[in-house]
mmCIF file of the N, C-alpha and C atoms, coordinates in Angstrom:
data_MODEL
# 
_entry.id   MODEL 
# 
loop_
_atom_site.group_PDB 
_atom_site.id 
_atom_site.type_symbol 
_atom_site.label_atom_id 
_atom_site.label_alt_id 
_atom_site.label_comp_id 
_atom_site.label_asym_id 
_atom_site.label_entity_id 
_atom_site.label_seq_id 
_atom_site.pdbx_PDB_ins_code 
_atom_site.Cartn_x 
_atom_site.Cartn_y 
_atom_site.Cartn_z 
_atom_site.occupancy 
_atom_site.B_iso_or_equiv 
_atom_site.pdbx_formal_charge 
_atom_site.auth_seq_id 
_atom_site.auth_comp_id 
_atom_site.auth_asym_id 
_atom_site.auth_atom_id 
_atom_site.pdbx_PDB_model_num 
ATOM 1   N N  . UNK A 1 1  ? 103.229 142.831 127.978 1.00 0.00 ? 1  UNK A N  1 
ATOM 2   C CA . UNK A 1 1  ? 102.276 143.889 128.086 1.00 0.00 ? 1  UNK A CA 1 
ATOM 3   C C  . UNK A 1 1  ? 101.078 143.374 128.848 1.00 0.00 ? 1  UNK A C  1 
ATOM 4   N N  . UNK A 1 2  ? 100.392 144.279 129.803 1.00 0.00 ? 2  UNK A N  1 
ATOM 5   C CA . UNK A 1 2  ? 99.280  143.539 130.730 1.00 0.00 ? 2  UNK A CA 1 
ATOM 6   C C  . UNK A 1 2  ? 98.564  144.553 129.895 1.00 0.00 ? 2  UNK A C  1 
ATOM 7   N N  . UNK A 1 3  ? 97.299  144.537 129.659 1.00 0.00 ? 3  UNK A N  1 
ATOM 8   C CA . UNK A 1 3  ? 96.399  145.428 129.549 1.00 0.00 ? 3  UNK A CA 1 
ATOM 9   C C  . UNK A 1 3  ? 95.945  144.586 128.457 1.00 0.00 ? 3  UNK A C  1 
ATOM 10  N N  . UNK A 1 4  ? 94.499  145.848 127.779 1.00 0.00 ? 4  UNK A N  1 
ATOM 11  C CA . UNK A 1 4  ? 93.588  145.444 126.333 1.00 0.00 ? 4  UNK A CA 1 
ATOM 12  C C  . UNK A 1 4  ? 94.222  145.831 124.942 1.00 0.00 ? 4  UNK A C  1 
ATOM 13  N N  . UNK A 1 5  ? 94.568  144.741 124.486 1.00 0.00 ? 5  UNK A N  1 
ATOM 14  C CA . UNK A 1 5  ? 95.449  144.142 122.955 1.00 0.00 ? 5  UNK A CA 1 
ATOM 15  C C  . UNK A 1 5  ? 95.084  145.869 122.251 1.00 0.00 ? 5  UNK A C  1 
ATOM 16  N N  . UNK A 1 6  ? 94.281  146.614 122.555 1.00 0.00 ? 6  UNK A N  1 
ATOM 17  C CA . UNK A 1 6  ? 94.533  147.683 121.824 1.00 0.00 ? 6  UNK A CA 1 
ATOM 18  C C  . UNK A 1 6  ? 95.591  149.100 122.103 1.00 0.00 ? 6  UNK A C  1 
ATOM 19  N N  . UNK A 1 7  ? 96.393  148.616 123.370 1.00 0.00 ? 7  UNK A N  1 
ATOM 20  C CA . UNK A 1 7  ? 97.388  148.857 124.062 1.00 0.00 ? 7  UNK A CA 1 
ATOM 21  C C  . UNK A 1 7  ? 98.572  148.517 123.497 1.00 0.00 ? 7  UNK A C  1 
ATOM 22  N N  . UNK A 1 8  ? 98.687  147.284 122.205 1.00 0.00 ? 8  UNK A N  1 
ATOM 23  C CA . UNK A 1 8  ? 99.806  146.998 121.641 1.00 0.00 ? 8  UNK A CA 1 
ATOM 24  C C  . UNK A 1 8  ? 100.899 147.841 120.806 1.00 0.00 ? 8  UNK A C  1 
ATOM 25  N N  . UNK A 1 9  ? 100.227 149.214 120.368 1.00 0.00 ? 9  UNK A N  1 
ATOM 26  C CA . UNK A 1 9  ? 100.704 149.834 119.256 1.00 0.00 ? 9  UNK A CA 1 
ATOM 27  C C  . UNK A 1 9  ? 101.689 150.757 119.991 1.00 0.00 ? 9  UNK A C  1 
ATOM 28  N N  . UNK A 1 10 ? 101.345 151.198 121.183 1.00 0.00 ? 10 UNK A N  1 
ATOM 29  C CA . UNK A 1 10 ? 101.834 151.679 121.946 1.00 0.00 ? 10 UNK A CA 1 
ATOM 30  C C  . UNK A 1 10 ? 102.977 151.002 123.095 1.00 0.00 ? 10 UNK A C  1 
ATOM 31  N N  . UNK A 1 11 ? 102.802 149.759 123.403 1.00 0.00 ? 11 UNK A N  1 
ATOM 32  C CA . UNK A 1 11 ? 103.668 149.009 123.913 1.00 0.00 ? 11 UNK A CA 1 
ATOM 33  C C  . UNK A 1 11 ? 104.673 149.116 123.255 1.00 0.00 ? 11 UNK A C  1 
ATOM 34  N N  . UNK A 1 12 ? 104.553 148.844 121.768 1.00 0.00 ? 12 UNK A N  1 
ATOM 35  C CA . UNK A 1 12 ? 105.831 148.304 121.205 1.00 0.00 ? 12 UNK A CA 1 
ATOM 36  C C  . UNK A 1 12 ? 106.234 149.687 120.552 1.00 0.00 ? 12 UNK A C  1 
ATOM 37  N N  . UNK A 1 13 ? 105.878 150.876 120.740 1.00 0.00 ? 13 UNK A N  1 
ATOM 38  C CA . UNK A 1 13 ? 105.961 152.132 120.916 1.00 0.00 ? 13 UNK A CA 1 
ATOM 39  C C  . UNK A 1 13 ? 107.877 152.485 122.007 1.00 0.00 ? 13 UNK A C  1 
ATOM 40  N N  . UNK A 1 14 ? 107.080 151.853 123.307 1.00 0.00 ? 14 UNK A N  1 
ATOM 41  C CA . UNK A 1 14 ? 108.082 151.407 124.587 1.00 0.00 ? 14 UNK A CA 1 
ATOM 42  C C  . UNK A 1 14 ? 109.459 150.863 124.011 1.00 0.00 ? 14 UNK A C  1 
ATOM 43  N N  . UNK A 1 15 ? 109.039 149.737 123.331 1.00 0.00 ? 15 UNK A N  1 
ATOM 44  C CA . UNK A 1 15 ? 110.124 149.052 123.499 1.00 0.00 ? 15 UNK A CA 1 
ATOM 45  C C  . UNK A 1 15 ? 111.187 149.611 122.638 1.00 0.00 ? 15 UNK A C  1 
ATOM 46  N N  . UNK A 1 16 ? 110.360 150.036 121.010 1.00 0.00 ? 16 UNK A N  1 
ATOM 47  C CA . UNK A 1 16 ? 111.656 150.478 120.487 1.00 0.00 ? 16 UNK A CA 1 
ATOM 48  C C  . UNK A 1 16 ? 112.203 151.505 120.558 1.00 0.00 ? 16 UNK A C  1 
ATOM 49  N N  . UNK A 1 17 ? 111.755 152.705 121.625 1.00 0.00 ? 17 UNK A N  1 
ATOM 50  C CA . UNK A 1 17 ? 112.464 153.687 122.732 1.00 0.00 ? 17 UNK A CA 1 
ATOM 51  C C  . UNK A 1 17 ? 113.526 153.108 123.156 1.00 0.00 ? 17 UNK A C  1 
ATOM 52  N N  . UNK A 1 18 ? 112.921 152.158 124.355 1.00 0.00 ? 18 UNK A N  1 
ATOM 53  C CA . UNK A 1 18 ? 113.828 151.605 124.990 1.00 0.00 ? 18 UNK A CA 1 
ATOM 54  C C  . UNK A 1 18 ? 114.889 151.033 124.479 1.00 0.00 ? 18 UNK A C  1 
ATOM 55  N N  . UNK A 1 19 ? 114.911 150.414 122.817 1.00 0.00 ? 19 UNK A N  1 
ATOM 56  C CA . UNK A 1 19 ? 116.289 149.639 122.507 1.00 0.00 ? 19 UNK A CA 1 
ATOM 57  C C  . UNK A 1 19 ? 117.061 150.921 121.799 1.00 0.00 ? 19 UNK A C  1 
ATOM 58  N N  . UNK A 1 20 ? 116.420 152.050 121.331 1.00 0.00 ? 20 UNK A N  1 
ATOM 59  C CA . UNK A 1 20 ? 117.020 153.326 121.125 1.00 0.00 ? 20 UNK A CA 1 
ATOM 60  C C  . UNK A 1 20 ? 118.099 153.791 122.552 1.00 0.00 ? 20 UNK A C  1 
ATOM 61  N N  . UNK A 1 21 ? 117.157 154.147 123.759 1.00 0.00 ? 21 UNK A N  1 
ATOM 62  C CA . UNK A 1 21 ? 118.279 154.742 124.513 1.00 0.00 ? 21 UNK A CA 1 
ATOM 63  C C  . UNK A 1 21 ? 119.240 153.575 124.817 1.00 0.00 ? 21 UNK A C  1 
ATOM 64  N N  . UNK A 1 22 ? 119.673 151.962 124.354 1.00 0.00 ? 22 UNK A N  1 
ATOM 65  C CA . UNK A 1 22 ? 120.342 151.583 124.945 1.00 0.00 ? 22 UNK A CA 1 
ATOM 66  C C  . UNK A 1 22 ? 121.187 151.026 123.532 1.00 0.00 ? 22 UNK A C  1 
ATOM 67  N N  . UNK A 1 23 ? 121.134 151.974 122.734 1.00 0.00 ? 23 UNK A N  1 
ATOM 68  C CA . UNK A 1 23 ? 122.116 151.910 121.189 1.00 0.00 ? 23 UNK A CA 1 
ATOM 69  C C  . UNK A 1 23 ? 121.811 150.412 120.885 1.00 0.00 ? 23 UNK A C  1 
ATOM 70  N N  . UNK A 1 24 ? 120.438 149.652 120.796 1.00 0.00 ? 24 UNK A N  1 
ATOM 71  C CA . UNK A 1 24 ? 120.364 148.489 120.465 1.00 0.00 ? 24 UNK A CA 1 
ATOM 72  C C  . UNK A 1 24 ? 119.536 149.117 119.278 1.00 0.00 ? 24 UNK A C  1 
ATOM 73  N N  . UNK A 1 25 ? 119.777 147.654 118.005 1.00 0.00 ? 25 UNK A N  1 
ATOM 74  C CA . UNK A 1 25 ? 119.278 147.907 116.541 1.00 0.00 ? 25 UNK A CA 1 
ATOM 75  C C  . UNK A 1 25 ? 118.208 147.138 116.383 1.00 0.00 ? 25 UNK A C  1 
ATOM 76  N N  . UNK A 1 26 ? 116.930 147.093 116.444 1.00 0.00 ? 26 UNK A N  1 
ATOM 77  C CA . UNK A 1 26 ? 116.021 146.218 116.038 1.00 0.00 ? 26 UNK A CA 1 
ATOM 78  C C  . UNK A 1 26 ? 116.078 145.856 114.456 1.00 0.00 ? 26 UNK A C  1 
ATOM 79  N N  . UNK A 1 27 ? 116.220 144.508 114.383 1.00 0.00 ? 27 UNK A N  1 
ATOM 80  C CA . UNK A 1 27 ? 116.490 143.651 113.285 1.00 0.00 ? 27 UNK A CA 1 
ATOM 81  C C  . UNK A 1 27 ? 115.332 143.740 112.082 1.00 0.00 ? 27 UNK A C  1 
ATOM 82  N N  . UNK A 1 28 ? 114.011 144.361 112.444 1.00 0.00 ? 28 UNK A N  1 
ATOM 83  C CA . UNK A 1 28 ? 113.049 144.482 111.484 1.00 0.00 ? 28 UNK A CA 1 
ATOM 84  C C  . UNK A 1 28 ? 112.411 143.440 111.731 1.00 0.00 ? 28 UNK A C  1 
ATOM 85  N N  . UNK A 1 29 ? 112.691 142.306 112.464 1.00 0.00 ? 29 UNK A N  1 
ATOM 86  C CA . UNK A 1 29 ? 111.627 140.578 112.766 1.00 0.00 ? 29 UNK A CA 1 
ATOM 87  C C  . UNK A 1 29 ? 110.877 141.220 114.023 1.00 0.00 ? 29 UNK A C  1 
ATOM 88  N N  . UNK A 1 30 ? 109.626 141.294 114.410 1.00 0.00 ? 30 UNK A N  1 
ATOM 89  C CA . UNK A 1 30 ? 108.963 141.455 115.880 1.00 0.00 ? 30 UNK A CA 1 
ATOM 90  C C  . UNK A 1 30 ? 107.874 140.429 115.966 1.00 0.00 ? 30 UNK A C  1 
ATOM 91  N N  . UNK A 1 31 ? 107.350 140.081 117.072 1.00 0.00 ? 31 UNK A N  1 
ATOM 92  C CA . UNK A 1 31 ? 106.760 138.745 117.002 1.00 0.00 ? 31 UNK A CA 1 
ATOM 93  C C  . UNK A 1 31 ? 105.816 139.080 118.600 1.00 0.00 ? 31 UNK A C  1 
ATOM 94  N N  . UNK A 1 32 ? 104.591 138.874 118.627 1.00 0.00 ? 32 UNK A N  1 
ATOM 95  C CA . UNK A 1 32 ? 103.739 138.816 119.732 1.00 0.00 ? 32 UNK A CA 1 
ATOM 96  C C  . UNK A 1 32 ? 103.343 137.782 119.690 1.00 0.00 ? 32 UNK A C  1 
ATOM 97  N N  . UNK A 1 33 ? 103.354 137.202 121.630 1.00 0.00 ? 33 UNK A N  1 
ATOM 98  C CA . UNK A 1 33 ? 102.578 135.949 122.041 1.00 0.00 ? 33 UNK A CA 1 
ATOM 99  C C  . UNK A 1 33 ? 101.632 135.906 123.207 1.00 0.00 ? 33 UNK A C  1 
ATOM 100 N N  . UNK A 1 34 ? 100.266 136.004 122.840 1.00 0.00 ? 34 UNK A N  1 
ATOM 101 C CA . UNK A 1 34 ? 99.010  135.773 123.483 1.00 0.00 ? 34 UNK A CA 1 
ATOM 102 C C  . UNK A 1 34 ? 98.985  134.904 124.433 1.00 0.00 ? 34 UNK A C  1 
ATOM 103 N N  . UNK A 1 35 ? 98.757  135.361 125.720 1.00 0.00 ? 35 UNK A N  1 
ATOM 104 C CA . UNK A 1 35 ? 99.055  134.326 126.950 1.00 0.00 ? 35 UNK A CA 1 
ATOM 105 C C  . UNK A 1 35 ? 97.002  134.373 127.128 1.00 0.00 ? 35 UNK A C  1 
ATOM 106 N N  . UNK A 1 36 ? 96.954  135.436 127.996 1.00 0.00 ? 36 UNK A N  1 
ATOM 107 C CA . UNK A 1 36 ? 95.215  135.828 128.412 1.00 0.00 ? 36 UNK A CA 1 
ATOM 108 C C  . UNK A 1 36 ? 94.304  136.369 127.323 1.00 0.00 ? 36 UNK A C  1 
ATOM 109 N N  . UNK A 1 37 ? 93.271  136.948 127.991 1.00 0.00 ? 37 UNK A N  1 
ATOM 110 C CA . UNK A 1 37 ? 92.770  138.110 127.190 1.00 0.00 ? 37 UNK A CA 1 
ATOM 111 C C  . UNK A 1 37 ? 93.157  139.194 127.243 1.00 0.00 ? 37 UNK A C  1 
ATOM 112 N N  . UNK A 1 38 ? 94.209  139.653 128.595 1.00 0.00 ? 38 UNK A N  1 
ATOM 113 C CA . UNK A 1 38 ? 95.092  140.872 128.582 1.00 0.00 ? 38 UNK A CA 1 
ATOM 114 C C  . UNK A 1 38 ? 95.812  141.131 128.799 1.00 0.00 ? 38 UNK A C  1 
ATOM 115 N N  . UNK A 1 39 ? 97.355  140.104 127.857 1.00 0.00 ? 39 UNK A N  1 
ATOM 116 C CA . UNK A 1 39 ? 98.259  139.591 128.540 1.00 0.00 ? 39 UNK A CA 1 
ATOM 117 C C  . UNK A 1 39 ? 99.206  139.176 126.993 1.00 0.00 ? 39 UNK A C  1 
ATOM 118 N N  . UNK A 1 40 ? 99.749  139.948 126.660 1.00 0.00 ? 40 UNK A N  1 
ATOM 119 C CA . UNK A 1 40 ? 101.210 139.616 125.353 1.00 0.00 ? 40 UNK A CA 1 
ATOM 120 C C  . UNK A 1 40 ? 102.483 139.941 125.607 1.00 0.00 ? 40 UNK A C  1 
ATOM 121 N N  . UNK A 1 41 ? 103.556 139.507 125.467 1.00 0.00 ? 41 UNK A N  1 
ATOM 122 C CA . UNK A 1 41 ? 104.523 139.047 125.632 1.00 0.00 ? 41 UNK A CA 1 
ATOM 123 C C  . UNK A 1 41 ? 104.992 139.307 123.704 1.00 0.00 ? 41 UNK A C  1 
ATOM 124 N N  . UNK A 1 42 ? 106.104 140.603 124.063 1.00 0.00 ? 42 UNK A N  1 
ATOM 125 C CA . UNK A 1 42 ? 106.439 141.349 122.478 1.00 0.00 ? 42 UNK A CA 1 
ATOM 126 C C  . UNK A 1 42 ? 107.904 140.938 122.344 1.00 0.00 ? 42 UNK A C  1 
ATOM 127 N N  . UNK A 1 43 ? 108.338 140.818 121.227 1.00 0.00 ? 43 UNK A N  1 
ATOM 128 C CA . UNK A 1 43 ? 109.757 140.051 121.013 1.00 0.00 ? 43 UNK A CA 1 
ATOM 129 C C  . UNK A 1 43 ? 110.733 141.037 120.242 1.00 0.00 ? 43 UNK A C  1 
ATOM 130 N N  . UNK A 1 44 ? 111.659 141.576 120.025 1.00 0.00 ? 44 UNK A N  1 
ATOM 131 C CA . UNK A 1 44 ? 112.198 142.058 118.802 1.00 0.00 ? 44 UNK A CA 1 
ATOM 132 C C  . UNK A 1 44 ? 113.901 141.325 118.238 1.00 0.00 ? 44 UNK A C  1 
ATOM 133 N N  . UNK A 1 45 ? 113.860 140.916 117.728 1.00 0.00 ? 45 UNK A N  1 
ATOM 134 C CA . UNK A 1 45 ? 114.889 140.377 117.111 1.00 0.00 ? 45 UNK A CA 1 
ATOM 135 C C  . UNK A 1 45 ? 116.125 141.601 116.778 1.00 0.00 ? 45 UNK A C  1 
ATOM 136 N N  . UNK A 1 46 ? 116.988 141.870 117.425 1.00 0.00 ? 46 UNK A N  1 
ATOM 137 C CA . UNK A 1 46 ? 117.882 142.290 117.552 1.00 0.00 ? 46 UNK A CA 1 
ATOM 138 C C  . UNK A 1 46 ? 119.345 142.526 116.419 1.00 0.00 ? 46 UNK A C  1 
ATOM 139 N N  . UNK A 1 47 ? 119.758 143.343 115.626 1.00 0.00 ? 47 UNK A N  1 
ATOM 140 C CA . UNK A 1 47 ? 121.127 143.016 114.865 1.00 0.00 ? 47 UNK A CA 1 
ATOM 141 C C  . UNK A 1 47 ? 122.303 143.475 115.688 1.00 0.00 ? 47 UNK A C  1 
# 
């Protein structure tokens, strides 16, 4: 995610769309990693 960390709720909004249209199951583990000040990198652990 590029933008201001208050952009996160909504990022990961994205993603678990995205593992919806592609019949992927998010595992319930998600994990963010702080690179900048406007700059995270979102994880989801997969079943």
């Amino acid at each position: 995610m590029k933008g201001p960390f208050d952009g996160l709720p909504g990022a990961w909004h994205t993603v678990f769309e995205w593992c919806q249209a592609q019949a992927l199951t998010p595992a319930g583990i998600n994990w963010e990693i702080y690179g900048g000040e406007q700059d995270a990198e979102l994880y989801a652990l997969l079943a």
